[in-house]
N, C-alpha and C positions, 0 to 999 in steps of 0.2 A: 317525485314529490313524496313527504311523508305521509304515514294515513294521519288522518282528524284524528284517533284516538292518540296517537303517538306526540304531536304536539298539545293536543290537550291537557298530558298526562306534564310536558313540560313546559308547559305554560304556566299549568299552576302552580310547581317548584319554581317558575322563576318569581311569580307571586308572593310564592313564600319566602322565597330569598332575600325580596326585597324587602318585605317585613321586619325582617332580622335585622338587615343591616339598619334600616327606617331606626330601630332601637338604639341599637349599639351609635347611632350618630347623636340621639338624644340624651344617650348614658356618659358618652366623652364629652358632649357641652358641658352639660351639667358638672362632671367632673373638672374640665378645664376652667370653669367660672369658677370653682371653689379652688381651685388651686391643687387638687387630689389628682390629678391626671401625669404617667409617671414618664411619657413623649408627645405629654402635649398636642399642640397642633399639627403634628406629624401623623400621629395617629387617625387625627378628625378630618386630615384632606384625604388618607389616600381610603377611608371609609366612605368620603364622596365621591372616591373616584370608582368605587365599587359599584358606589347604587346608581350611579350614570349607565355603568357595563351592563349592568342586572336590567336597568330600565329599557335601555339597547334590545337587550338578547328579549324581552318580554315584548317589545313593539316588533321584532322581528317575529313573529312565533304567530302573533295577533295577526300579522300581514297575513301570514301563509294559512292561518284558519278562517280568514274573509275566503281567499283565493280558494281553499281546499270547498267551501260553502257554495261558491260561485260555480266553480267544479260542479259539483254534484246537483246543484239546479239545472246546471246547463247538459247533461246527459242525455237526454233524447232531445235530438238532432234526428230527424228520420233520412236528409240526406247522406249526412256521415255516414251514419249505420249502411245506407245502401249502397253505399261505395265501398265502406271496406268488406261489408258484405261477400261483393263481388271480386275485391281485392283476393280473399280469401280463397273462395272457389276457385279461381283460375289460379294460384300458386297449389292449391292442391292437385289440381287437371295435370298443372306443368311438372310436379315432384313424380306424383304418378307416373307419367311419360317416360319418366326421367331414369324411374328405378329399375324399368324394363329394360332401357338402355343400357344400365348401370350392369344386370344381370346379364345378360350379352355380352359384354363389354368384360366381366367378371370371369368368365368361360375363357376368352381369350387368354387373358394374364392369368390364369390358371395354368394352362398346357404352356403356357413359356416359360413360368415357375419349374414348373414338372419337367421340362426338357433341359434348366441348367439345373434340378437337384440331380438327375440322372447322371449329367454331365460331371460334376463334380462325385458322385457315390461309386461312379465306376472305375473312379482315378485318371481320369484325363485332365483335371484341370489342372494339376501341377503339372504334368508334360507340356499342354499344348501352349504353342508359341504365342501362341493368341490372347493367350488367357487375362490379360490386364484388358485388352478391349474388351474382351466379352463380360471379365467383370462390371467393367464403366458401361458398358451398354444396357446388362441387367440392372444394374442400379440405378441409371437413367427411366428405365423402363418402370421399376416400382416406384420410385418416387415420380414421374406423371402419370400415371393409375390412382396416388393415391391423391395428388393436389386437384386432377381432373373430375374426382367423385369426390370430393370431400362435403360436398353438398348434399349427397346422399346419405353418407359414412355416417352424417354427423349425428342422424337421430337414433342412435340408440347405440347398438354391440361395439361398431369402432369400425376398422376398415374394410370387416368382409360382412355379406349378406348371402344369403343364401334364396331362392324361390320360393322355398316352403317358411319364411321371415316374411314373406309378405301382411299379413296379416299384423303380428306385432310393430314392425318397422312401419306401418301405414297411420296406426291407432298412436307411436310416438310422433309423428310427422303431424296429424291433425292434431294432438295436443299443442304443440307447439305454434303451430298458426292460427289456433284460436289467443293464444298468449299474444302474438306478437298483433294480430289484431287488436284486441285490447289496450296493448302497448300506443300502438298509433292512435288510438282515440284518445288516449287520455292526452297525448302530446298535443292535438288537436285542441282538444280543449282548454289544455293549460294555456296553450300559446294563444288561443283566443281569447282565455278572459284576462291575462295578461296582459297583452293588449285594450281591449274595450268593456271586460267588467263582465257581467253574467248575460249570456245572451237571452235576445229578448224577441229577437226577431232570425228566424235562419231561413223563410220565404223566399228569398233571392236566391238560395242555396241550392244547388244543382249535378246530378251524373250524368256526363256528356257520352256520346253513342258508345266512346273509346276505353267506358269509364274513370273517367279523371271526376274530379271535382273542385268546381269550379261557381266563384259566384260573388257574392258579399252579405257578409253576417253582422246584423244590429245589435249593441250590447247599453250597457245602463252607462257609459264612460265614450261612444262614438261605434263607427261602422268600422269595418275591417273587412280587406280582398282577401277573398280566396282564391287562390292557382295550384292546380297542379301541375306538375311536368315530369314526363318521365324522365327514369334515371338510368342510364347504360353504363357500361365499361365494357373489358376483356372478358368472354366467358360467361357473358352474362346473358339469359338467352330467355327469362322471362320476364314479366313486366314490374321492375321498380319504380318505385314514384318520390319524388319531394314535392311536400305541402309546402305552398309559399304561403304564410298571411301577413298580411301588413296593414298596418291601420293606416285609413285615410283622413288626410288633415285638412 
């Protein structure tokens, strides 16, 4: 969603817009009643068909700064917070884990690096008979190193890390999860007052042992379920989640 200032700022151009044309429709009656207008009614419909657009585009704008309003009353939610909270810690617990492995794991595909540059610097790879499979093998071999970490890769230098990166690579890796935290709240919210308007009651709101969150939220427009469930795939080894809310009828 945009920020409040940003539809503010075009809300009131669309105010203004409307203005203008509110003129120019009363400048070409007047002209057409005298007879001085030089396309006539042509002119005067597709002017009304502007200040329709303009009135559009200005009730669409208005929607999204109730919504942005409702938004930002509805931000303390103290069970939200404790969930992603928690959301939070345990994907840093699990990246942590992760980049240990990743350095491990780093070390390896190192000295297999190192054993086909040798290979190839000492002149045996144009000789040996082998040499197309052991190409496809090595390149097999970098490309799952690099799709297998790329989870790690991604915060910050690019495909390699080093031990003594821990520090830096940890402090982009918390940036990030406070972001995407954030991220998820606001989603949370938006989809909630979306839904049932600015919340007014989150009481029934709740983090279950497993951390999920789970419950139903009163708003100024009806109640709304909260579910969570977790989200798995291939490779995927810490805990994602989808927020389900649905308003109930």
């Amino acid at each position: 969603m945009a920020t409040k200032e940003f539809l503010e700022e075009r809300a009131a151009k669309a105010q203004e817009k409307i203005g203008k044309i509110e003129k120019r429709i009363l400048r070409l009656r007047k002209e057409l009643a005298m007879g001085k207008s030089l396309f006539g009614e042509s002119d005067l419909r597709q002017a009304e068909r502007d200040l329709v657009r303009a009135q559009e585009k200005l009730a669409e704008y208005q929607k999204q700064l109730t919504l942005a309003d409702m938004k930002k009353a509805s931000r303390n939610v103290p069970a939200i917070t404790e969930f992603l909270n928690r959301w939070e810690q345990n994907m840093i617990a699990y990246f942590e884990a992760e980049f240990q492995k990743f350095i491990t794991a780093q070390k390896v595909y190192f000295a297999a690096e190192s054993k086909y540059t040798d290979w190839w610097n000492h002149g045996k790879g144009f000789s040996d008979p082998n040499r197309k499979k052991i190409e496809e093998d090595h390149r097999a071999l970098r490309e799952r190193f690099i799709h297998t970490w790329r989870h790690i890769t991604q915060f910050g230098f690019g495909r390699h890390y080093y031990e003594n990166d821990h520090e830096y690579w940890t402090s982009v890796m918390r940036k990030e999860m406070a972001k995407e935290k954030d991220r998820k709240y606001d989603f949370i919210i938006e989809r909630t007052t979306q839904l049932i308007g600015q919340i007014t009651d989150a009481s029934l709101l709740g983090v279950g042992a497993k951390g999920d969150l789970n419950g139903y939220i009163k708003g100024t427009n009806g109640t709304a379920h909260v579910q969570t469930i977790g989200a798995g795939g291939w490779n995927i080894q810490c805990f994602h989640f989808r927020t389900l809310i649905n308003k109930i009828k």
